[in-house]
N, CA, C and O of each residue as an XYZ file, in Angstrom:
424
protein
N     -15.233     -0.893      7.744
C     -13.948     -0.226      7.806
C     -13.941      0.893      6.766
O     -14.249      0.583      5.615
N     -13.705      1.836      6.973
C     -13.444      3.196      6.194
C     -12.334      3.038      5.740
O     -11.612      2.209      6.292
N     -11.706      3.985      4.276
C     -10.843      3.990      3.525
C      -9.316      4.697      4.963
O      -8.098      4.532      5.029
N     -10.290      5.421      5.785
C      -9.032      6.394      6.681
C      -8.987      5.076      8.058
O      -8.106      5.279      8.893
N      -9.499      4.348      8.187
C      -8.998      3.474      8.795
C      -8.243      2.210      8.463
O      -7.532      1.585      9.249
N      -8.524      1.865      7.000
C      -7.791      0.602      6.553
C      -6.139      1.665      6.036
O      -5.026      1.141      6.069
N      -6.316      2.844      5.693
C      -4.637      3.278      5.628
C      -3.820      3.588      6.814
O      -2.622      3.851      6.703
N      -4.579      3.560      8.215
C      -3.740      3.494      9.577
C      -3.858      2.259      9.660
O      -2.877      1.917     10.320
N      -4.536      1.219      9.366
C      -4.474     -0.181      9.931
C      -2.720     -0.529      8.953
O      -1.587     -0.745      9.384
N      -3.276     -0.432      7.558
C      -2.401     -0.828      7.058
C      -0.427     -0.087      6.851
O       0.563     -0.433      6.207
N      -0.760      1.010      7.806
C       0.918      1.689      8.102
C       1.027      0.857      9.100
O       2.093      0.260      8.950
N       0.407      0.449     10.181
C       0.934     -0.327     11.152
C       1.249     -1.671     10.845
O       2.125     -2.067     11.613
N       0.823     -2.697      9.880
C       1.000     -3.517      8.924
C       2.420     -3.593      8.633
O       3.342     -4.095      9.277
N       2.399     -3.155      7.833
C       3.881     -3.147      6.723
C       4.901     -2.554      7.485
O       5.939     -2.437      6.834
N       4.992     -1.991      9.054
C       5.878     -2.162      9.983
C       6.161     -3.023     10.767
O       6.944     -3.069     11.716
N       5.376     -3.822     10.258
C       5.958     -5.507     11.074
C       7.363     -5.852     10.012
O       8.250     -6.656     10.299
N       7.309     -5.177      8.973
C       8.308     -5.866      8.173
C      10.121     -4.455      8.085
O      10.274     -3.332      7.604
N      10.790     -5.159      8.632
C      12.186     -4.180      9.004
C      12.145     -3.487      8.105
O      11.804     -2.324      8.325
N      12.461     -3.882      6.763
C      12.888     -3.082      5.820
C      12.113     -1.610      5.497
O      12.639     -0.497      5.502
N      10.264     -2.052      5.125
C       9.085     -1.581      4.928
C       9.354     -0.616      6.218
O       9.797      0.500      5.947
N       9.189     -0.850      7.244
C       9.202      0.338      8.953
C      10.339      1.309      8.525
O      10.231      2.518      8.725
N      11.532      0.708      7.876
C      12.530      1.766      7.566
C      12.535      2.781      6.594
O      12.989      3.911      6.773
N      11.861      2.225      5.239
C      11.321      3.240      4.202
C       9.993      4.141      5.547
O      10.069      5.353      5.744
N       9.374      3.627      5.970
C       7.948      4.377      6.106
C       8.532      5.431      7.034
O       8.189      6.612      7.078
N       9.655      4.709      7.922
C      10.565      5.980      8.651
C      10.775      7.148      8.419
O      10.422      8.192      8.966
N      11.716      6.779      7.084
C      12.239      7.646      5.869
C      10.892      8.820      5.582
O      10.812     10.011      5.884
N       9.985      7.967      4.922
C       8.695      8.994      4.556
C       8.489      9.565      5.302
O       8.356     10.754      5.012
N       8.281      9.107      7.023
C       7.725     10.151      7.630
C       8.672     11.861      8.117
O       8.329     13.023      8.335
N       9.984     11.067      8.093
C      11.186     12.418      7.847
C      11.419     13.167      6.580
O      12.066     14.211      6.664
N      10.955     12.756      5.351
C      10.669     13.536      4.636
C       9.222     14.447      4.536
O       9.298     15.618      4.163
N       8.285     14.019      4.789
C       7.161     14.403      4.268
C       6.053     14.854      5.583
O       5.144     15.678      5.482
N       6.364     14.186      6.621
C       5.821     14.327      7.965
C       4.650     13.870      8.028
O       3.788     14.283      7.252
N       4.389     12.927      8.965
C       3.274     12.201      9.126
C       2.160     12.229      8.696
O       1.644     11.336      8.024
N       1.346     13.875      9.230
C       0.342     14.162      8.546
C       0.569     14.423      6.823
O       0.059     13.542      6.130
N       0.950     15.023      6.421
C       1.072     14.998      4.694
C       1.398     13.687      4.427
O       0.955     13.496      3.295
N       1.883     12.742      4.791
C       2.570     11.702      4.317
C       1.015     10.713      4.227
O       0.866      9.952      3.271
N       0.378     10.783      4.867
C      -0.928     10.094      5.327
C      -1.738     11.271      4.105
O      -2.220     10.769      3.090
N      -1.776     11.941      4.195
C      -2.791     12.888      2.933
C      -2.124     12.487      1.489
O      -2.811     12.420      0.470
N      -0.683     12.221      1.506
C      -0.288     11.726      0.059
C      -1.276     10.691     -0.518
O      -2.111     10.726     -1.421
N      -0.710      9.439      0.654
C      -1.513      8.268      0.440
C      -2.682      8.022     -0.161
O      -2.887      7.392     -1.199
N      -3.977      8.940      1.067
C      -4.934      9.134      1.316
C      -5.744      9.582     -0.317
O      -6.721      9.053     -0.848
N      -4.876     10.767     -0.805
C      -5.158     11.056     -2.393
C      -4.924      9.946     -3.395
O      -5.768      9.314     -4.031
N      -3.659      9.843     -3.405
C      -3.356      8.146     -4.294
C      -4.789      7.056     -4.392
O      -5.274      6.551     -5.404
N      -5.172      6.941     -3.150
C      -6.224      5.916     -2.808
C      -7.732      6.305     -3.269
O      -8.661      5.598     -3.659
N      -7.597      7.871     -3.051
C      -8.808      8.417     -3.287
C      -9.229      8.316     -5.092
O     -10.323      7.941     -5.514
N      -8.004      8.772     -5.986
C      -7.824      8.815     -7.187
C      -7.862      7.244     -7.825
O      -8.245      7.066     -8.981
N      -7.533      6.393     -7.168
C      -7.904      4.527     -7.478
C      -9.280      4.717     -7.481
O      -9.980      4.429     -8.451
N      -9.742      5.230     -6.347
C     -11.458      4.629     -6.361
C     -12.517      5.673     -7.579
O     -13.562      5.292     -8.106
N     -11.846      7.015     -7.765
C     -12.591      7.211     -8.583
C     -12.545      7.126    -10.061
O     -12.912      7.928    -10.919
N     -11.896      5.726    -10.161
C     -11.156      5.350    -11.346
C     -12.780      4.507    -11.812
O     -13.388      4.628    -12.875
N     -13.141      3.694    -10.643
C     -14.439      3.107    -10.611
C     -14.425      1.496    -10.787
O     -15.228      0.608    -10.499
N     -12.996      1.530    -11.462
C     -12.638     -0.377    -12.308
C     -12.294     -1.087    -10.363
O     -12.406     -2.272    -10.046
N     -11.920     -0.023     -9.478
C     -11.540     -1.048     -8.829
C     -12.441     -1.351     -7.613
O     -12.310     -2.201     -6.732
N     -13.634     -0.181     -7.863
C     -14.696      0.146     -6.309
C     -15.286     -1.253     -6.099
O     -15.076     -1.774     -5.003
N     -16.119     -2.040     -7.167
C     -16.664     -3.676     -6.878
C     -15.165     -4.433     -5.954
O     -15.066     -4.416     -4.728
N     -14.291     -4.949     -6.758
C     -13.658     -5.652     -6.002
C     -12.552     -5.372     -4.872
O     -12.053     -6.312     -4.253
N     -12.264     -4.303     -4.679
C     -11.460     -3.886     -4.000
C     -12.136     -3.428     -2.504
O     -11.704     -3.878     -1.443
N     -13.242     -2.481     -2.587
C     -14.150     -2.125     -1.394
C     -14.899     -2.809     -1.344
O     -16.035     -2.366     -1.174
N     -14.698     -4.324     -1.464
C     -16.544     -5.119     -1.772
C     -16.334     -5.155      0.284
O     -17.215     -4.861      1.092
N     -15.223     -5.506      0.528
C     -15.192     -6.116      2.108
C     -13.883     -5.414      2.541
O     -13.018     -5.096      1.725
N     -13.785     -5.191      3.874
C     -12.819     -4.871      4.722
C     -11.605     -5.460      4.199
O     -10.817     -4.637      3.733
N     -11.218     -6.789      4.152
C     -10.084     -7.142      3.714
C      -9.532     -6.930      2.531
O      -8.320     -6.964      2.320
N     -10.570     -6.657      1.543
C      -9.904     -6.238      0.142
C      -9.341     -4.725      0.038
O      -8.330     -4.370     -0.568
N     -10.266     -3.895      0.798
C      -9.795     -2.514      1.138
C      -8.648     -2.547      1.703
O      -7.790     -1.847      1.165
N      -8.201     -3.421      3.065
C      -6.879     -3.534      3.707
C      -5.856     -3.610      2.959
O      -4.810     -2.962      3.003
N      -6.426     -5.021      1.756
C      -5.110     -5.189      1.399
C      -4.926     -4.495     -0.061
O      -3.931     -4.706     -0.755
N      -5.899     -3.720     -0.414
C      -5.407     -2.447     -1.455
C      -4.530     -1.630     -0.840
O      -3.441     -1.413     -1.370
N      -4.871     -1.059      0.363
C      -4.443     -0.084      1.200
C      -2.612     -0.125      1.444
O      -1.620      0.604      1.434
N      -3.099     -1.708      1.681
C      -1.581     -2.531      1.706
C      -0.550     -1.656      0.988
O       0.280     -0.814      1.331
N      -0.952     -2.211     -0.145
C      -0.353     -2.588     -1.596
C      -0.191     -1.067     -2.012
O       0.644     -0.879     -2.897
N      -0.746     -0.124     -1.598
C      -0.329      1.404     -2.166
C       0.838      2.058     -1.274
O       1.693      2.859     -1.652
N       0.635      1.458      0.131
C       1.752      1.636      0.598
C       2.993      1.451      0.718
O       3.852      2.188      1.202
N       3.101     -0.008      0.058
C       4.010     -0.587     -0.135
C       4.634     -0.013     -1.451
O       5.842      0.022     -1.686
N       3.727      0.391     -2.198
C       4.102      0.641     -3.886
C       4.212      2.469     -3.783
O       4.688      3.188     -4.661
N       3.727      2.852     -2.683
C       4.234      4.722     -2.633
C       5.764      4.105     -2.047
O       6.615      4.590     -2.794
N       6.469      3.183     -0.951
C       7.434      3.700     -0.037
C       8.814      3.107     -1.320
O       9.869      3.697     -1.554
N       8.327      1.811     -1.943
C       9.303      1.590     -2.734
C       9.976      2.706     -3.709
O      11.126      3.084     -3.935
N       8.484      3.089     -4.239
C       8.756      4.002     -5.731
C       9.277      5.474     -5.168
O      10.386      5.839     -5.556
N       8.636      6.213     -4.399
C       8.638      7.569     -4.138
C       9.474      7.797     -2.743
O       9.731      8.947     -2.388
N       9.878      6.703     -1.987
C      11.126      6.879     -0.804
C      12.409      5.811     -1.549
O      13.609      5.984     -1.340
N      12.021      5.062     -2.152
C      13.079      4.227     -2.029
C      13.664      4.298     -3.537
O      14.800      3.897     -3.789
N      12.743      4.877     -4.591
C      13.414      4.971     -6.102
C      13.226      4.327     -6.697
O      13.549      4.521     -7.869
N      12.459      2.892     -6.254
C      12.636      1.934     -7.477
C      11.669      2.467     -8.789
O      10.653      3.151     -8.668
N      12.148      2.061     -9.840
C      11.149      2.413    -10.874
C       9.691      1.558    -10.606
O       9.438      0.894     -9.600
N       8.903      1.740    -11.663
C       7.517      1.252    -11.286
C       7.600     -0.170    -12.026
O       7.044     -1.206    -11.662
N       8.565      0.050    -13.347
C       8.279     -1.359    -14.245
C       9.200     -2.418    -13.559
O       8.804     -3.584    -13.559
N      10.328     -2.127    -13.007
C      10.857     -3.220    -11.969
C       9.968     -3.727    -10.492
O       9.944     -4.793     -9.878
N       9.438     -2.703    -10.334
C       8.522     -3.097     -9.103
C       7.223     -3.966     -9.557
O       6.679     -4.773     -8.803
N       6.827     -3.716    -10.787
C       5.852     -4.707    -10.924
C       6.453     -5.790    -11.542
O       5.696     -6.760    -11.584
N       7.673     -5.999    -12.096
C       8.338     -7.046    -12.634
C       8.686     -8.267    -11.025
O       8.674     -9.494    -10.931
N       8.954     -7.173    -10.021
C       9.196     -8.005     -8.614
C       7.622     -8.341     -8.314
O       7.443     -9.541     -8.106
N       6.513     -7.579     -8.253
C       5.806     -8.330     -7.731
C       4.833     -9.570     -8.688
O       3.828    -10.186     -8.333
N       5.408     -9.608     -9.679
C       4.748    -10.752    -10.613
C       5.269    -11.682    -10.092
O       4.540    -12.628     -9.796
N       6.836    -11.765     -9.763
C       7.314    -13.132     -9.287
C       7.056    -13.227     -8.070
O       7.141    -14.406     -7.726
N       6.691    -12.341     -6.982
C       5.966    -12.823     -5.788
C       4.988    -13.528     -5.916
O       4.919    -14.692     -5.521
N       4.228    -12.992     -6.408
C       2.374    -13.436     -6.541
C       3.045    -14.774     -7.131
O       2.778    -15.673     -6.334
N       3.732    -15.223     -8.095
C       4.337    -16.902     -8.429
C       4.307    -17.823     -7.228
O       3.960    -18.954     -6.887
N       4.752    -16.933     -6.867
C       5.789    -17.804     -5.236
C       4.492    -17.729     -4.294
O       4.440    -18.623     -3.449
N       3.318    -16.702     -4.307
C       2.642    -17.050     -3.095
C       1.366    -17.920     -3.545
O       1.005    -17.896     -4.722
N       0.779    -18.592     -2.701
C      -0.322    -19.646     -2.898
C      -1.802    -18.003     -3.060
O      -1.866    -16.944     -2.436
N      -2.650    -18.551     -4.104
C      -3.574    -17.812     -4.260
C      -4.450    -17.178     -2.543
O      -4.828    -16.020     -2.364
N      -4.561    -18.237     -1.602
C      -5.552    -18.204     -0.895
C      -4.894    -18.098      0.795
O      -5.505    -18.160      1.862
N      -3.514    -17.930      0.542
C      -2.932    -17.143      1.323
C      -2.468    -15.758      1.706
O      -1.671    -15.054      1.085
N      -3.305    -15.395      3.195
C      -3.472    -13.986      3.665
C      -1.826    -13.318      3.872
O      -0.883    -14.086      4.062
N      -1.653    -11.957      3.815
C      -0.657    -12.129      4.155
C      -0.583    -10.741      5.371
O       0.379    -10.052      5.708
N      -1.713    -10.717      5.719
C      -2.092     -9.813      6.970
C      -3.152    -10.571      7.512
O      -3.730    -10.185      8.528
């Protein structure tokens, strides 16, 4: 799986979820599909040449997915929806609580 296929796998993803389809809505009326997909696409590009995350993150398809996930989810909150970044990671600490380690969630 390529980095430009796990970020279309994963927009179609996070529109299974109402809320998530409604921000990504939003993005795509602000920013328009194609740029909105090149935002991403940079965000993702700038993670990997960070280098800390290329072993575990691209080791396999699913870890790429669910990075891919997780930037999308963390561009539509922060940059469509406003939340700050230190409340958003304050929410997802208590998720990751609540979810079992070895449960998929795609």
């Amino acid at each position: 799986m390529t980095l430009l296929q796990a970020c279309r796998e994963s927009a179609k993803i996070l529109q299974r979820n109402p809320e998530l389809a409604a921000l990504y809505r939003d993005a795509v009326r602000r920013y328009g599909e194609g740029e909105l997909f090149l935002v991403l696409m940079d965000l993702m590009a700038k993670a990997y040449e960070d280098g800390a995350l290329e072993e575990a993150v691209f080791k396999n398809p699913q870890g790429l997915l669910s990075f891919c996930c997780g930037a999308w989810i963390q561009f539509l909150l922060v940059e469509v929806a406003g939340m700050k970044k230190t409340d958003l990671h304050a929410v997802a600490r208590k998720i990751f609580k609540e979810t079992h380690n070895n449960r998929s969630i795609h």
